[in-house]
C-alpha positions as CSV (number, residue, x, y, z in Angstrom):
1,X,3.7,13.1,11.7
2,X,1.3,12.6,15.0
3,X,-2.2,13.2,15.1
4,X,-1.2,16.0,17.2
5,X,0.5,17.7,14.2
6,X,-2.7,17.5,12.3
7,X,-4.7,19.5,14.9
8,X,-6.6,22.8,13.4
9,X,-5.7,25.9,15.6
10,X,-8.9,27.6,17.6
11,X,-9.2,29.9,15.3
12,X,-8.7,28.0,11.6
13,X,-12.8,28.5,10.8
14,X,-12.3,32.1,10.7
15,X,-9.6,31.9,8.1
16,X,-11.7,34.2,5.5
17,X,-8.3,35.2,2.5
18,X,-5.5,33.1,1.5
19,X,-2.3,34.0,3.3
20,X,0.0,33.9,0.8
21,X,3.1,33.0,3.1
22,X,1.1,29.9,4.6
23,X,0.1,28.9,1.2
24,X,3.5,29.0,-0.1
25,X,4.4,26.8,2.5
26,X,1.8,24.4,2.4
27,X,2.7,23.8,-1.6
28,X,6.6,23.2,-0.3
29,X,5.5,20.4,1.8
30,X,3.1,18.6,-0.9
31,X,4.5,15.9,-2.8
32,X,4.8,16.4,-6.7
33,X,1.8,15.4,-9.0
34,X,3.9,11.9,-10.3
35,X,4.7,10.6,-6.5
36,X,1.3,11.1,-5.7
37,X,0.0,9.2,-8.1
38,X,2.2,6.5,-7.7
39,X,1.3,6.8,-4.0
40,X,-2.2,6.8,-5.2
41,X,-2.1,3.1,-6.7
42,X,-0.3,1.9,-3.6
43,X,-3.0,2.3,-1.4
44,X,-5.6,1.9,-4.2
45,X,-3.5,-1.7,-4.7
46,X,-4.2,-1.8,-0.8
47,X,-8.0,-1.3,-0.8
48,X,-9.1,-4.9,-1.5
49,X,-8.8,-7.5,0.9
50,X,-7.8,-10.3,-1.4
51,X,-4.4,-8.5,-2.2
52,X,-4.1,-7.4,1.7
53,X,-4.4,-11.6,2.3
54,X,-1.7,-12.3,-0.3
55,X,0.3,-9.6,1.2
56,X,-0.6,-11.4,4.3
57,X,0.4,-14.9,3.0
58,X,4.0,-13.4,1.3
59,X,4.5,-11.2,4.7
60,X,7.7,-13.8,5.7
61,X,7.8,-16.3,3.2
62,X,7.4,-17.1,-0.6
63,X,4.7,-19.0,-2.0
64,X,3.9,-20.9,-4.9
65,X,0.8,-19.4,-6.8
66,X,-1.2,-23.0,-6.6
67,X,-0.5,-23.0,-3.0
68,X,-1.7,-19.3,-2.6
69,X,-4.9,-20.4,-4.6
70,X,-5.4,-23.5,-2.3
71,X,-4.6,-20.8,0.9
72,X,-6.9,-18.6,-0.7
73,X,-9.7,-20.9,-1.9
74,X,-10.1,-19.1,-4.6
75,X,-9.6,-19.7,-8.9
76,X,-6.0,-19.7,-10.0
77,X,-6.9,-17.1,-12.7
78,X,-8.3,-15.0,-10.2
79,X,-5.0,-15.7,-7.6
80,X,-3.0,-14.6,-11.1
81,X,-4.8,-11.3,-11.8
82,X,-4.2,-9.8,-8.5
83,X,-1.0,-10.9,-8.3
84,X,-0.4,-8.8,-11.3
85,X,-1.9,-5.8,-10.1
86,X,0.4,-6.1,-7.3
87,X,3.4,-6.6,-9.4
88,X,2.4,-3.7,-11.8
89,X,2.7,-1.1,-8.0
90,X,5.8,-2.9,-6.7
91,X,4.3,-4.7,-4.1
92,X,5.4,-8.2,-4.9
93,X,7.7,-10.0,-7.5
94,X,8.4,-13.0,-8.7
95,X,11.1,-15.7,-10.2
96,X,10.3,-19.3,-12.1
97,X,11.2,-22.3,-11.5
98,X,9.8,-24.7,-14.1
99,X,6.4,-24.3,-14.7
100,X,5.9,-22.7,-11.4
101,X,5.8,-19.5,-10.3
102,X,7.1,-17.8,-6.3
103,X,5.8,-15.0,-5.1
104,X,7.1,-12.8,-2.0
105,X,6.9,-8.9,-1.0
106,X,8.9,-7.3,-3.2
107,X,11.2,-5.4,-0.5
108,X,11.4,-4.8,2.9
109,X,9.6,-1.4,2.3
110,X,6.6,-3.5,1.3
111,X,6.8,-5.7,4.6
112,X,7.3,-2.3,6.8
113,X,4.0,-1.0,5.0
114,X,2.5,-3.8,5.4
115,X,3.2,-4.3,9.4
116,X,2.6,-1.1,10.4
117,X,-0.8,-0.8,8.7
118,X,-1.9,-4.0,10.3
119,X,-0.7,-3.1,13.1
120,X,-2.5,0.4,13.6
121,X,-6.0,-1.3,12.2
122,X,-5.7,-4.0,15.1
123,X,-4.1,-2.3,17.8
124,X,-5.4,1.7,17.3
């Protein structure tokens, strides 16, 4: 969908009833009340610019969570807690080895999200 196809028509302020066929149609195309929620917490998960710069960081390779913390110059138990959050929406996962944790994106999905949100905030 453009920004085009989000354009109001000339005379949309002097809509005054409900039309029922337009409202029908408008409740076809919304997504379901569970979706949207889960939709929701994705870009809630996106809103804080410590997860975007692990995103950022796990983007096109895996990291270790000590080197995310050293990248991030932040606490390890700090590092930890949002990489939760972003496990608990899907956005990353993880696998052991030892006493060590990796991180990356958890699919391609993620990455494409990820790209083309950084990409419309830097280039418009």
């Amino acid at each position: 969908m453009s920004a085009n196809d989000l354009s109001l028509p000339p005379d949309s302020n002097t809509c005054t009833e409900p039309d029922a066929a337009s409202v029908a149609a408008a409740r076809n195309r919304m997504v379901a009340d569970a979706p949207a929620r889960d939709l929701a917490d994705l870009f809630r998960a996106l809103g804080d610019p410590t997860r975007v710069r692990i995103l950022s960081a796990l983007a096109d390779a895996e990291v270790c969570v000590n080197d995310l913390t050293a990248a991030l110059e932040m606490r390890q138990s700090a590092v930890s807690h949002q990489l939760a959050y972003l496990r608990e929406v899907r956005l990353v996962s993880f696998r052991r080895e030892g006493k060590h944790a990796y991180y990356r994106l958890d699919d391609d999905h993620v990455r494409g999200l990820f790209v083309q949100g950084l990409d419309h905030v830097t280039n418009g």
